[in-house]
ChimeraX commands (.cxc) that place a marker at each C-alpha (Angstrom):
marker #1 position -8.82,21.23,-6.91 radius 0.5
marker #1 position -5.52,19.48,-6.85 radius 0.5
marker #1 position -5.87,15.52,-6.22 radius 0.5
marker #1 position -3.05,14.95,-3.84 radius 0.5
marker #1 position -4.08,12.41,-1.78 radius 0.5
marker #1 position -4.54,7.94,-2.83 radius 0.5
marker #1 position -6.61,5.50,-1.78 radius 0.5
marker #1 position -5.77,1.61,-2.55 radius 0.5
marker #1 position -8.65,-1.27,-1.33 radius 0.5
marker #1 position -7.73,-4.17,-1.10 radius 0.5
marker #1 position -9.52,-7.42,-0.77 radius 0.5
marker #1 position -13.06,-6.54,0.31 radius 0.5
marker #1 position -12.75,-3.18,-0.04 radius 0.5
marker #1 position -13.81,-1.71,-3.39 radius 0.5
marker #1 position -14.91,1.20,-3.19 radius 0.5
marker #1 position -15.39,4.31,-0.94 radius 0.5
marker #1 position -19.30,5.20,-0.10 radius 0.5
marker #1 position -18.54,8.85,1.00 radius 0.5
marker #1 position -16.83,9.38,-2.14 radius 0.5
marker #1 position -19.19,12.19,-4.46 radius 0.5
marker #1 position -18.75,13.89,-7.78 radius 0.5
marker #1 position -17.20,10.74,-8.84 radius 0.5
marker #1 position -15.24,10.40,-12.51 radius 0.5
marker #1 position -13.52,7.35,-13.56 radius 0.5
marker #1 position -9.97,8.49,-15.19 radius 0.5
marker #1 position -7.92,5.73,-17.05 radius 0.5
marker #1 position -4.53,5.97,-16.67 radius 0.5
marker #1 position -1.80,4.59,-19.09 radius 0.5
marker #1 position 1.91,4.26,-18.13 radius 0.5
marker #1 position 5.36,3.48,-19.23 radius 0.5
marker #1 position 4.55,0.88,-17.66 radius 0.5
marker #1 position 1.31,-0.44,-18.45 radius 0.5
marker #1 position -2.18,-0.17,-17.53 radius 0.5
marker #1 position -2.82,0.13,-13.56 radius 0.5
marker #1 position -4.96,-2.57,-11.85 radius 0.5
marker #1 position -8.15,-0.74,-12.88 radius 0.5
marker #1 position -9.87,3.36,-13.62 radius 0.5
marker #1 position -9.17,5.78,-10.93 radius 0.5
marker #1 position -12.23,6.83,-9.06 radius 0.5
marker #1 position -11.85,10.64,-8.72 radius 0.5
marker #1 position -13.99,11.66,-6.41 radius 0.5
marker #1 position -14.09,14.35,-3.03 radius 0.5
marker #1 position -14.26,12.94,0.18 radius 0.5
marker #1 position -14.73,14.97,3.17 radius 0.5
marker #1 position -13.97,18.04,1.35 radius 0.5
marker #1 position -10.49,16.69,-0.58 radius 0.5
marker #1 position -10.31,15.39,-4.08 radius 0.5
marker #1 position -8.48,11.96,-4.10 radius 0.5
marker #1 position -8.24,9.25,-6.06 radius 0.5
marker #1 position -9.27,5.42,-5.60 radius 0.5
marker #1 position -7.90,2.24,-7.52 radius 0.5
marker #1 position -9.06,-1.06,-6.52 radius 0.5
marker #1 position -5.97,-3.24,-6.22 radius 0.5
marker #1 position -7.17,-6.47,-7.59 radius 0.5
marker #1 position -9.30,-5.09,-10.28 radius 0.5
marker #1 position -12.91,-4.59,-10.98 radius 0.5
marker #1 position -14.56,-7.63,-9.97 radius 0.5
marker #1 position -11.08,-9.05,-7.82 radius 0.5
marker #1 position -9.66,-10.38,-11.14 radius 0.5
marker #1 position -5.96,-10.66,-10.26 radius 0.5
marker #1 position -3.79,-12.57,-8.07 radius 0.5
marker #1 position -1.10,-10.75,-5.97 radius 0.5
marker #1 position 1.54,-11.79,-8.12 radius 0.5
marker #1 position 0.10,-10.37,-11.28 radius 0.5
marker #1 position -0.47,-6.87,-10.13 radius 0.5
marker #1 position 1.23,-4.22,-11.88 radius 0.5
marker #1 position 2.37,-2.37,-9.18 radius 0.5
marker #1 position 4.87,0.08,-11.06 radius 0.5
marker #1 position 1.78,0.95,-13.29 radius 0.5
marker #1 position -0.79,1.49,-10.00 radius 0.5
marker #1 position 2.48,3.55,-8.28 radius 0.5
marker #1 position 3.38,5.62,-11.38 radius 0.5
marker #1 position -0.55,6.69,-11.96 radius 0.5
marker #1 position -0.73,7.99,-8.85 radius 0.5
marker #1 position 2.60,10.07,-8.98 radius 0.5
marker #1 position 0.99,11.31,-12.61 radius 0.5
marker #1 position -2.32,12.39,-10.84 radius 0.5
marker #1 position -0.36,14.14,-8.45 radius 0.5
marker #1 position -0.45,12.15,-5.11 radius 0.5
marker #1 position 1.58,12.78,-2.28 radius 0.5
marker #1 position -0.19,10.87,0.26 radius 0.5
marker #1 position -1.24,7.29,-0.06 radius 0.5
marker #1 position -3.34,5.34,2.04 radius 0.5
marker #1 position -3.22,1.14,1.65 radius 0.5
marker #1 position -6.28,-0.54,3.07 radius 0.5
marker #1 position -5.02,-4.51,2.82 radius 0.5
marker #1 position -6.61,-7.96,4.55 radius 0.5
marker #1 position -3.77,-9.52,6.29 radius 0.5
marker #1 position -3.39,-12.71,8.62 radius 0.5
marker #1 position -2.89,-12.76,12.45 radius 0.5
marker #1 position 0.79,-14.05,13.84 radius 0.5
marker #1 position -0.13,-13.05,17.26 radius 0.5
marker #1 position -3.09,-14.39,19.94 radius 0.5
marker #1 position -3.29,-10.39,20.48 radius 0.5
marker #1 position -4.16,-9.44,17.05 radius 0.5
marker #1 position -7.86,-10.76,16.66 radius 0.5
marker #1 position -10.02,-11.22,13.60 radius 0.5
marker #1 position -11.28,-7.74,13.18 radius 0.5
marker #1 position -8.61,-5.45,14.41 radius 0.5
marker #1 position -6.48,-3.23,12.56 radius 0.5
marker #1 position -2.96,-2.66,12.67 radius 0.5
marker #1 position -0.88,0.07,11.39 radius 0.5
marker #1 position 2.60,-1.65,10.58 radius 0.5
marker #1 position 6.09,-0.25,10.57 radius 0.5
marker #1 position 8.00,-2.64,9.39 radius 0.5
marker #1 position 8.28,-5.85,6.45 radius 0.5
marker #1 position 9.90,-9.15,5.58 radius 0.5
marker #1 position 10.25,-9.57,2.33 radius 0.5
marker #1 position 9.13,-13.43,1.50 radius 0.5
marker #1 position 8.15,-12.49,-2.26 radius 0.5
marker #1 position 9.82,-14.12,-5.53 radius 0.5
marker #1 position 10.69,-12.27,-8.44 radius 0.5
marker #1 position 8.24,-9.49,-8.32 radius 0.5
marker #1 position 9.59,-6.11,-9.62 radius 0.5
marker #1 position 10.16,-3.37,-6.66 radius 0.5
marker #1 position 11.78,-0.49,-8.70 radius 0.5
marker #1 position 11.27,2.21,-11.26 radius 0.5
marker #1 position 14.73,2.03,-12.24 radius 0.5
marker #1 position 17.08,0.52,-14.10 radius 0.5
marker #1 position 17.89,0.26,-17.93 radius 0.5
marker #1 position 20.80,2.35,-17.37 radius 0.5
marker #1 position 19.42,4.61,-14.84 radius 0.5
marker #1 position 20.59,3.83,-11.15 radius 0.5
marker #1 position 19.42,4.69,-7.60 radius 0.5
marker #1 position 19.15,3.79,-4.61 radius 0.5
marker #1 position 16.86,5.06,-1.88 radius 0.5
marker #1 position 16.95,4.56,1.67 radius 0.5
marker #1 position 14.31,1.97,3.25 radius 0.5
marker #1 position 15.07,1.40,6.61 radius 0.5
marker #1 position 11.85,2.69,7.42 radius 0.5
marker #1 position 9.47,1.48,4.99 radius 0.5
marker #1 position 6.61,3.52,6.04 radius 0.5
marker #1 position 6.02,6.74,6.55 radius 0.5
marker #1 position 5.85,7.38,10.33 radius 0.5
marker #1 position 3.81,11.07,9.48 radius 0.5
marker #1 position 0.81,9.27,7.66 radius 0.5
marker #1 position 1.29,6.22,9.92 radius 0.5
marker #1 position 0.52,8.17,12.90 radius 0.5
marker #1 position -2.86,10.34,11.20 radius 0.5
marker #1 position -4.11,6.41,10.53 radius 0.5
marker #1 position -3.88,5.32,13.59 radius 0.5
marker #1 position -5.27,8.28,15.33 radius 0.5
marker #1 position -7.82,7.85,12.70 radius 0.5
marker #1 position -8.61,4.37,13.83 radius 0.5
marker #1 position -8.75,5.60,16.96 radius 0.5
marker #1 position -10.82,8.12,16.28 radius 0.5
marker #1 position -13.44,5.43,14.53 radius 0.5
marker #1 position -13.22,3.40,17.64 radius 0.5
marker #1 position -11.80,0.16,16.02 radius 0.5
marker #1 position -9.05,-2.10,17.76 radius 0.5
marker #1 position -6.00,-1.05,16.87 radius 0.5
marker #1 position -2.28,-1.50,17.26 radius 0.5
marker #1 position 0.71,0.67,16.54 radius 0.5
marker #1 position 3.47,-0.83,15.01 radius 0.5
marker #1 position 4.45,-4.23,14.19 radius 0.5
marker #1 position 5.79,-6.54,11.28 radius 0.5
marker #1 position 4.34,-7.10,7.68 radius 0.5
marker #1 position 5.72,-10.59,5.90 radius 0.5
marker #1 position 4.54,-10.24,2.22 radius 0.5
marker #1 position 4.27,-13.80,0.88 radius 0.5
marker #1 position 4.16,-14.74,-2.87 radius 0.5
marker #1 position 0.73,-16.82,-2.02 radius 0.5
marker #1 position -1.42,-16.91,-3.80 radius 0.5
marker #1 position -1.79,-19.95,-1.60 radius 0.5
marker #1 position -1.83,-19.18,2.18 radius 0.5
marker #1 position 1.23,-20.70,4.47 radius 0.5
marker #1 position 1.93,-23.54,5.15 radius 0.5
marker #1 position 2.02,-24.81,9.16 radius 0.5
marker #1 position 5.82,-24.93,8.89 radius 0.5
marker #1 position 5.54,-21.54,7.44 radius 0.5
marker #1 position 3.28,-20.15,9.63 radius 0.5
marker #1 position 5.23,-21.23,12.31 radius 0.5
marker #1 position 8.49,-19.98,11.51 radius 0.5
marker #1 position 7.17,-16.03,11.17 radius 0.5
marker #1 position 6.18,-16.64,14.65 radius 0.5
marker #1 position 9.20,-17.62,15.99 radius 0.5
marker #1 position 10.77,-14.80,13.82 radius 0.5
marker #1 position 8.43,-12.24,16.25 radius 0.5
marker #1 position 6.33,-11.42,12.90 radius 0.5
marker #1 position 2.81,-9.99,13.61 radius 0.5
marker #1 position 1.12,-10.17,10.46 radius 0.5
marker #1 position 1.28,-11.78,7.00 radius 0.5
marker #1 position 0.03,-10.34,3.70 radius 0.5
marker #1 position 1.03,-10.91,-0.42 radius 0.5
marker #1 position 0.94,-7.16,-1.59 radius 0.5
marker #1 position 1.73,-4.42,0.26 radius 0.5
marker #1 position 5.58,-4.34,0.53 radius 0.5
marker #1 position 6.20,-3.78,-3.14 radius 0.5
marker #1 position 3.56,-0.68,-2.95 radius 0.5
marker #1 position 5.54,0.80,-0.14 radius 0.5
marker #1 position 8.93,0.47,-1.74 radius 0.5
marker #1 position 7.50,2.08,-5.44 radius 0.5
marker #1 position 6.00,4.73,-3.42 radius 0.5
marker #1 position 8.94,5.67,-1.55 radius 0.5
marker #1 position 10.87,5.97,-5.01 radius 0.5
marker #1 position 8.30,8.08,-6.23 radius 0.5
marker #1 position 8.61,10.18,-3.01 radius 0.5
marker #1 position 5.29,9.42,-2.36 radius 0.5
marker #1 position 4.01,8.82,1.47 radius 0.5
marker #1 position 2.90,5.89,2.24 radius 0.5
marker #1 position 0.91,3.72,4.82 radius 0.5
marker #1 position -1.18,0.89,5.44 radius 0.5
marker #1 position -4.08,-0.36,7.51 radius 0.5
marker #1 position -4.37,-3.90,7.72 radius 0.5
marker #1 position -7.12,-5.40,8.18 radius 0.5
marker #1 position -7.05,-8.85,10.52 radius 0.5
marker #1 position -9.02,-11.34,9.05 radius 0.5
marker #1 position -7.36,-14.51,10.29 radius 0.5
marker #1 position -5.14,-16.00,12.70 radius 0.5
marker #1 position -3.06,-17.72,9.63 radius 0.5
marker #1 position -2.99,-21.50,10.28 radius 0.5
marker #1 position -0.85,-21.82,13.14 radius 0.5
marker #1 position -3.84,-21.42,15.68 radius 0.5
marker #1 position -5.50,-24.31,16.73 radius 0.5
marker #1 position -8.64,-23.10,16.33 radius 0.5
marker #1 position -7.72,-21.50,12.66 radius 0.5
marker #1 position -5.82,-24.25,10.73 radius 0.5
marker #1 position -7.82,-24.30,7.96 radius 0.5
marker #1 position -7.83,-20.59,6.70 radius 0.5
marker #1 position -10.72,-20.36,4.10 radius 0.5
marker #1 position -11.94,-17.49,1.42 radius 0.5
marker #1 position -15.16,-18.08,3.16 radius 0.5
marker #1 position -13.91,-17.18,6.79 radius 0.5
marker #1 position -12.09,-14.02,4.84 radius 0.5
marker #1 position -14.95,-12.15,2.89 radius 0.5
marker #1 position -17.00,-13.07,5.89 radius 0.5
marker #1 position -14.73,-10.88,8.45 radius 0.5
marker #1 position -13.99,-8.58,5.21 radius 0.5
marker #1 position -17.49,-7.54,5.20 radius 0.5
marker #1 position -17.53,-7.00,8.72 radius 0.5
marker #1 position -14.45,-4.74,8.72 radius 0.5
marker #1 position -15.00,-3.29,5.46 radius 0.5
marker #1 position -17.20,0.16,7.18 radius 0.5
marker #1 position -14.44,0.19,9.91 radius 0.5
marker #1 position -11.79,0.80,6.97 radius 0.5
marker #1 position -13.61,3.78,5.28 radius 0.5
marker #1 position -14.78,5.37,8.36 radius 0.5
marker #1 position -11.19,5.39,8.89 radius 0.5
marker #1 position -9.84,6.16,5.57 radius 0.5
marker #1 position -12.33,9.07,5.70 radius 0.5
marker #1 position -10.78,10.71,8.78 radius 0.5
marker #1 position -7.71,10.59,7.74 radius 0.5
marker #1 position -8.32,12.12,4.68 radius 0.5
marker #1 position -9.60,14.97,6.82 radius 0.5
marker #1 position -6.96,14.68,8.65 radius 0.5
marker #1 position -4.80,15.68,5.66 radius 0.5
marker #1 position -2.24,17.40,4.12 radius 0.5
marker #1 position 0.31,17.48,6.87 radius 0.5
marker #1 position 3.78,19.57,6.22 radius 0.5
marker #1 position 6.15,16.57,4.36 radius 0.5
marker #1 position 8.89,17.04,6.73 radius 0.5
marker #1 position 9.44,13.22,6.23 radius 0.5
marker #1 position 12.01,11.07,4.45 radius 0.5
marker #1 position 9.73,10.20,2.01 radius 0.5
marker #1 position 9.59,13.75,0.77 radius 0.5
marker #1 position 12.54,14.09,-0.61 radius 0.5
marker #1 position 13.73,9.96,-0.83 radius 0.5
marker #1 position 15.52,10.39,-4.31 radius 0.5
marker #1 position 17.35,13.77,-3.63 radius 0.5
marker #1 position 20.48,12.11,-2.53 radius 0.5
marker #1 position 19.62,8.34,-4.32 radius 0.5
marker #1 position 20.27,8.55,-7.85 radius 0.5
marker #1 position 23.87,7.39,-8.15 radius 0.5
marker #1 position 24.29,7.24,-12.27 radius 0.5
marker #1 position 25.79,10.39,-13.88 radius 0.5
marker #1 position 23.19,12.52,-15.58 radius 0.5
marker #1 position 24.96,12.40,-19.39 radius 0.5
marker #1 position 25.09,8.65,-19.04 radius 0.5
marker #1 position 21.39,8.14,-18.39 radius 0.5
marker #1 position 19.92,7.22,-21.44 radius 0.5
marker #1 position 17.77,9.75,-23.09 radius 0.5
marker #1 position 14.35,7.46,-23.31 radius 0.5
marker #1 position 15.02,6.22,-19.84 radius 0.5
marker #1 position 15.11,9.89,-18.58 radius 0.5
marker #1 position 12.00,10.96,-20.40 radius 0.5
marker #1 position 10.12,7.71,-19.10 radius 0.5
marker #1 position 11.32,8.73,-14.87 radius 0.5
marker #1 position 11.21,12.01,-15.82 radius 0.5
marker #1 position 8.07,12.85,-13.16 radius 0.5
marker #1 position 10.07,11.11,-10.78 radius 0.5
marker #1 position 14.06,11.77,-10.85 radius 0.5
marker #1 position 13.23,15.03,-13.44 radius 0.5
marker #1 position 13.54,18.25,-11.02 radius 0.5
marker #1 position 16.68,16.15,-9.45 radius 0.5
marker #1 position 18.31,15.93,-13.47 radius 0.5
marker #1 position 17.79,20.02,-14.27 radius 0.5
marker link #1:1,2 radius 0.2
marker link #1:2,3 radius 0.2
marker link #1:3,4 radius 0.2
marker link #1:4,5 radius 0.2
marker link #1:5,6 radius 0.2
marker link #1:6,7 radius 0.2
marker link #1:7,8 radius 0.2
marker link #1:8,9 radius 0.2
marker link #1:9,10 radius 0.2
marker link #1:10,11 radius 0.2
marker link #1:11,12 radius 0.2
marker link #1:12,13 radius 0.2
marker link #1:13,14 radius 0.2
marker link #1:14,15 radius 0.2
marker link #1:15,16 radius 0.2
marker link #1:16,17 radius 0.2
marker link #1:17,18 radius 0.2
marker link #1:18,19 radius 0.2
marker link #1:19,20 radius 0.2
marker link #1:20,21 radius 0.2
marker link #1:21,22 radius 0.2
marker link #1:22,23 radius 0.2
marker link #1:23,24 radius 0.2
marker link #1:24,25 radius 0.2
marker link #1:25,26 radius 0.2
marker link #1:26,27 radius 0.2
marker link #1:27,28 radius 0.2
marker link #1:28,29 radius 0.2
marker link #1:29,30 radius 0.2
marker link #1:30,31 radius 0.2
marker link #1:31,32 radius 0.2
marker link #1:32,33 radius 0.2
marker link #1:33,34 radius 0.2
marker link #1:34,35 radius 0.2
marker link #1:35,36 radius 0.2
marker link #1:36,37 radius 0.2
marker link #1:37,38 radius 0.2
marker link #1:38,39 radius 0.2
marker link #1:39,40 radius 0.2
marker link #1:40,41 radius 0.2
marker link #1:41,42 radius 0.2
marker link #1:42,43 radius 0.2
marker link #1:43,44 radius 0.2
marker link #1:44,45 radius 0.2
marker link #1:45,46 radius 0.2
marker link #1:46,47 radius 0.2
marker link #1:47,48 radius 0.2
marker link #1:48,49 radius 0.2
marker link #1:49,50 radius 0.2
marker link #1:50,51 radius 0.2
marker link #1:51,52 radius 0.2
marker link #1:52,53 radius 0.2
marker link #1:53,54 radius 0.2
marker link #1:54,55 radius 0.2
marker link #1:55,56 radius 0.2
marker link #1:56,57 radius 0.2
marker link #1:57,58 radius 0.2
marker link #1:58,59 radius 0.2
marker link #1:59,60 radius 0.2
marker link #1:60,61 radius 0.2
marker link #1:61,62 radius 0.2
marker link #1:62,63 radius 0.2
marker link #1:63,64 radius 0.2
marker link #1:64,65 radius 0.2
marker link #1:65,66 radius 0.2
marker link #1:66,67 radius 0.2
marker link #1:67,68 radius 0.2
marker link #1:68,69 radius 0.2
marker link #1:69,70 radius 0.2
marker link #1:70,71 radius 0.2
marker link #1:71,72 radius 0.2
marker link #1:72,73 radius 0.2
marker link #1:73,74 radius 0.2
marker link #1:74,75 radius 0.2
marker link #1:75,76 radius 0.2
marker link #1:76,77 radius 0.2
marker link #1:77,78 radius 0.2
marker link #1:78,79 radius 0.2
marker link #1:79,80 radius 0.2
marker link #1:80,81 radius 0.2
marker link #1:81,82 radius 0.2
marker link #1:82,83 radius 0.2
marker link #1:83,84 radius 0.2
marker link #1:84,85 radius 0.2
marker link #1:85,86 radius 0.2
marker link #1:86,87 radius 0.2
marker link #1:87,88 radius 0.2
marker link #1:88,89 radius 0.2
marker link #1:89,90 radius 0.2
marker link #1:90,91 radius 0.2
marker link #1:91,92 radius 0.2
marker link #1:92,93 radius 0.2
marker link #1:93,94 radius 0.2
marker link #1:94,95 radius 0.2
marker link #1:95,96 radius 0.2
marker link #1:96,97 radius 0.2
marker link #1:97,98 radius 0.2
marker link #1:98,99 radius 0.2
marker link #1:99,100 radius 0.2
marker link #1:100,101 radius 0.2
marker link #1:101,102 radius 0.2
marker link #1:102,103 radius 0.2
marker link #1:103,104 radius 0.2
marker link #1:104,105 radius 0.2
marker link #1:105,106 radius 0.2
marker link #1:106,107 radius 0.2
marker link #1:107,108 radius 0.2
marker link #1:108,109 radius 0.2
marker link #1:109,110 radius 0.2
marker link #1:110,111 radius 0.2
marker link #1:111,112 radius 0.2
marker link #1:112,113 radius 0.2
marker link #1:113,114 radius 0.2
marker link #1:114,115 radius 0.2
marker link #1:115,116 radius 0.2
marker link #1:116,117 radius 0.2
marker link #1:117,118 radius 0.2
marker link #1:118,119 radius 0.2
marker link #1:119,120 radius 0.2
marker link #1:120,121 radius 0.2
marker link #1:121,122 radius 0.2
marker link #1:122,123 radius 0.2
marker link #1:123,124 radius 0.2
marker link #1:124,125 radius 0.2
marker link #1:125,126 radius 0.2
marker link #1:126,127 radius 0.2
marker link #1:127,128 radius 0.2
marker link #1:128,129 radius 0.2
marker link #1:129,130 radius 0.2
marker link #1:130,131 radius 0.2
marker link #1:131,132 radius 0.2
marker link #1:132,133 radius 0.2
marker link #1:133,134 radius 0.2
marker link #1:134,135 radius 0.2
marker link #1:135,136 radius 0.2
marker link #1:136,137 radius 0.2
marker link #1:137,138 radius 0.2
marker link #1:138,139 radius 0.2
marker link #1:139,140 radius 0.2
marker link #1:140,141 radius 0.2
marker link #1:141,142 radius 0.2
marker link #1:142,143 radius 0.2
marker link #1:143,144 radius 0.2
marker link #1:144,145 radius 0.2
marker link #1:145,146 radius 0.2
marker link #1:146,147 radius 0.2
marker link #1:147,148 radius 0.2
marker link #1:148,149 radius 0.2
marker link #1:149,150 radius 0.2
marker link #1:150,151 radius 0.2
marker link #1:151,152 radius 0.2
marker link #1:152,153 radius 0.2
marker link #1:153,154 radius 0.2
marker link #1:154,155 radius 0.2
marker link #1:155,156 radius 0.2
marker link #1:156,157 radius 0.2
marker link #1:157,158 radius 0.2
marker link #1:158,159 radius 0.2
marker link #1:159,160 radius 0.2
marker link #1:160,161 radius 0.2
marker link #1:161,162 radius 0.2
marker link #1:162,163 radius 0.2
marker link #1:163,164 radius 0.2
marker link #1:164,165 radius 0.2
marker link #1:165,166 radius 0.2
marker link #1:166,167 radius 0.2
marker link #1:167,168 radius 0.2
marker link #1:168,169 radius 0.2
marker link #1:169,170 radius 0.2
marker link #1:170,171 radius 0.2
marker link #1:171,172 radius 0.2
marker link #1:172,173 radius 0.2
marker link #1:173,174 radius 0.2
marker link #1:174,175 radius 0.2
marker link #1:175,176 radius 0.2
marker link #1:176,177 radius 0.2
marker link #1:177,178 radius 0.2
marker link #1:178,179 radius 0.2
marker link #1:179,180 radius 0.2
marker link #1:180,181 radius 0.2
marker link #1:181,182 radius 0.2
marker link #1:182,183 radius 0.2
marker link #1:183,184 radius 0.2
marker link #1:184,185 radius 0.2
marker link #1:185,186 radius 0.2
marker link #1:186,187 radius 0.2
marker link #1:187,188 radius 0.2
marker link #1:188,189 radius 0.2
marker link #1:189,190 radius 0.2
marker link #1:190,191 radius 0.2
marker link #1:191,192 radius 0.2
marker link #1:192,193 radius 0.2
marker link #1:193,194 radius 0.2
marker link #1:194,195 radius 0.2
marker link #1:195,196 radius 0.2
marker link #1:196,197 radius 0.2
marker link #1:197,198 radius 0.2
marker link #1:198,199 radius 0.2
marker link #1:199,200 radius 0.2
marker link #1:200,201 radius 0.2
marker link #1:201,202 radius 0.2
marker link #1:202,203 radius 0.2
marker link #1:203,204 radius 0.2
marker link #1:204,205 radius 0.2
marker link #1:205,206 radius 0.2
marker link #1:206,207 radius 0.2
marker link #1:207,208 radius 0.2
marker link #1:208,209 radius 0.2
marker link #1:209,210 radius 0.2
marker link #1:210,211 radius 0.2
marker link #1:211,212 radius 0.2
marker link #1:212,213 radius 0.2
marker link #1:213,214 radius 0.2
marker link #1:214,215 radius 0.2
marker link #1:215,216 radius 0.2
marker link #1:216,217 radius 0.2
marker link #1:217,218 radius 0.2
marker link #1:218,219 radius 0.2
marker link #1:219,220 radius 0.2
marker link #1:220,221 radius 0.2
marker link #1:221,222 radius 0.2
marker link #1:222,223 radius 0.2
marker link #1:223,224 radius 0.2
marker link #1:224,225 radius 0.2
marker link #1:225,226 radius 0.2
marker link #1:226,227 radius 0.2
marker link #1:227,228 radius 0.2
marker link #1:228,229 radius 0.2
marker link #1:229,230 radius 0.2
marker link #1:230,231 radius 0.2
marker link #1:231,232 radius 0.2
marker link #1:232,233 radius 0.2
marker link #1:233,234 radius 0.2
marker link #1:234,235 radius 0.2
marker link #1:235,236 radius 0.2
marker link #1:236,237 radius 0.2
marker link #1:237,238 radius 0.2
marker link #1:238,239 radius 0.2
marker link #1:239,240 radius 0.2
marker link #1:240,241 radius 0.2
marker link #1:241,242 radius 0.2
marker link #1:242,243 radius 0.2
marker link #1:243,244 radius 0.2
marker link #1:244,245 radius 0.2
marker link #1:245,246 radius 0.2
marker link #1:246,247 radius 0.2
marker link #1:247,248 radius 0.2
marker link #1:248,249 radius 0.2
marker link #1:249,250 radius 0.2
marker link #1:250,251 radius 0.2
marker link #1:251,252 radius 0.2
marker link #1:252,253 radius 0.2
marker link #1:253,254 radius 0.2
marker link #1:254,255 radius 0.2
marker link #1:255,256 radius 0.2
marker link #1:256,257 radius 0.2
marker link #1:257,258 radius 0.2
marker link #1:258,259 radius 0.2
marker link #1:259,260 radius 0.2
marker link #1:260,261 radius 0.2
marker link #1:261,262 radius 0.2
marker link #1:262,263 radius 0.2
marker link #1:263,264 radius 0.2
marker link #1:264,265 radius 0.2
marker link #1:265,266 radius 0.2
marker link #1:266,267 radius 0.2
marker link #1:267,268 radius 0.2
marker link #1:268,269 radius 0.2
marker link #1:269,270 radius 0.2
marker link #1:270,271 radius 0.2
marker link #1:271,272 radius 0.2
marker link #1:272,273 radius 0.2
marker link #1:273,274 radius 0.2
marker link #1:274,275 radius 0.2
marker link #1:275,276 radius 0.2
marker link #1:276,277 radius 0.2
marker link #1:277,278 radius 0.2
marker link #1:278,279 radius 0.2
marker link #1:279,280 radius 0.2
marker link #1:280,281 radius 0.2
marker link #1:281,282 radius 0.2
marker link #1:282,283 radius 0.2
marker link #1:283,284 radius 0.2
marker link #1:284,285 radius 0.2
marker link #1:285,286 radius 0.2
view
C-alpha cells in the first residue's frame, strides 16, 4: 500500500495512538537528515507517515529545523497530502485556549530561514497567493467538526522567529494588523510543500492568548503543555478523520504548482542540481 498521505506534530503532539503496524523509516536527503524517523504506520485503513517536528524528545528550536529535509522526505515517501498539527497563540478574544483554527493565510515575521528547494542555478517561482490548500483545508475542518472541537475557518498565521514569545509591542501590533494567530514554524512547511506540489494544511492548536491579554501577559511553557495535553486527543481524533476522509481528486493549485514555475532553461540547469530536484521539477525537465 502506497503511503500518500503526512502527518507533522508539533509541540505536544508526538505521536498518533491509532497508528498500527508501525515501522520507523530513516530518511536521508540532499538535504540532510529530517527532524527525526518516519513512523509508518496505517491509520483508519491508509498507510501514512508521521515525523515529529521538533524531534524525539522536543530537541530543537523552530529556527533549527530542517525543513527542506522534513519536506523532501515526505515527497520521497510519496506524499501528496500533508496534514500540520502546530500550537499557536491567540490574537483574538474569540479564539480561546483550546480551539482550533484552520488558517488560510500568513505573515511572514521570520529571519533568514531557508523557504526553497531551489537555487544553485536552478530557478522557479511558484505561485503563493494562497498558501494553503483550500481542498485539504476544508476535509480538516469538517474533520474538526466532525470531532466536535471549537473551530474556526479561516484566518491569519504570523510565523515569528521566537524562540522567545512577543513582546507587548509585538503582540500588539499583529492585532492592530487584524492577525488571528501567531506561531514560529508552519509558514516555511507550507511554502516547501507547495514547491514540492505537495497539499498542505494546518490545524492550530490555541494554547494562549499571546501576551496582549490582560489576563495572559505572562505566556509560560507551563500554561502551554498544560492546554497541549488537553488538546492533544482533540488533534488526533481529528487528524484521524481526515485521514479517512482522504484521497480527494487534486484538482487544486497545489497539484500541479511547478508546471508553469520553473523559469531557468533546461540545458542551463546544472547537471547535479537537476539530479538533486529531480523528484520534484524531473517529469517537468523530460
Amino acid at each position: 500500500m502506497s503511503i500518500t498521505i503526512g502527518i507533522i506534530g508539533g509541540s505536544g503532539l508526538y505521536d498518533m495512538a491509532e497508528l498500527s503496524d508501525r515501522e520507523e523509516r530513516r530518511v536521508i536527503t540532499p538535504f540532510g537528515e529530517p527532524s527525526a524517523p518516519y513512523v509508518i504506520g496505517t491509520l483508519r485503513g491508509k498507510r501514512v507517515a508521521f515525523l515529529a517536528r521538533h524531534g524525539l524528545g522536543h530537541r530543537l528550536m523552530p529556527s533549527e529545523l530542517n525543513f527542506r529535509a522534513n519536506i523532501f522526505g515526505f515527497k520521497t515517501l510519496g506524499v501528496d497530502y500533508l496534514l500540520s498539527a502546530s500550537a499557536v497563540g491567540s490574537l483574538k478574544d474569540e479564539y480561546k485556549p483550546l480551539d482550533l483554527v484552520i488558517p488560510d493565510q500568513f505573515v511572514d515575521r521570520t529571519r533568514g530561514r531557508i523557504s526553497t528547494f531551489f537555487g544553485q542555478g536552478l530557478v522557479a517561482h511558484v505561485g503563493f497567493a494562497h498558501p494553503f490548500c483550500t481542498i485539504l483545508s476544508e476535509v480538516a475542518f469538517r474533520s474538526a467538526q466532525s470531532a466536535g472541537a471549537a473551530v474556526h475557518q479561516g484566518g491569519t498565521y504570523v510565523c515569528m522567529e521566537g524562540p522567545q514569545f512577543s513582546t507587548l509591542a509585538e503582540s500588539r501590533l499583529y492585532r492592530c494588523w487584524g492577525m488571528d494567530i501567531i506561531g514560529m514554524t508552519n509558514l516555511q512547511e507550507a511554502k516547501l510543500a507547495r514547491e514540492a506540489e505537495i497539499c498542505y494544511t494546518t490545524i492550530a492548536l490555541v494554547t494562549d492568548y499571546d501576551c496582549w491579554h490582560p489576563e495572559h501577559d505572562q505566556v509560560t511553557v507551563e500554561m502551554i503543555v498544560a492546554n497541549l495535553t488537553q488538546n492533544a486527543k482533540t488533534a488526533q481524533a481529528v487528524i484521524a478523520d481526515a485521514v479517512g476522509r482522504l484521497p480527494f481528486e487534486r484538482t487544486c493549485e497545489c497539484a500541479t504548482a511547478l508546471k508553469y514555475a520553473i523559469i531557468t532553461r533546461p540545458d542551463a540547469i546544472p547537471p547535479d542540481v537537476r539530479r538533486t530536484l529531480d523528484p520534484l521539477v524531473g517529469k517537468y525537465l523530460k
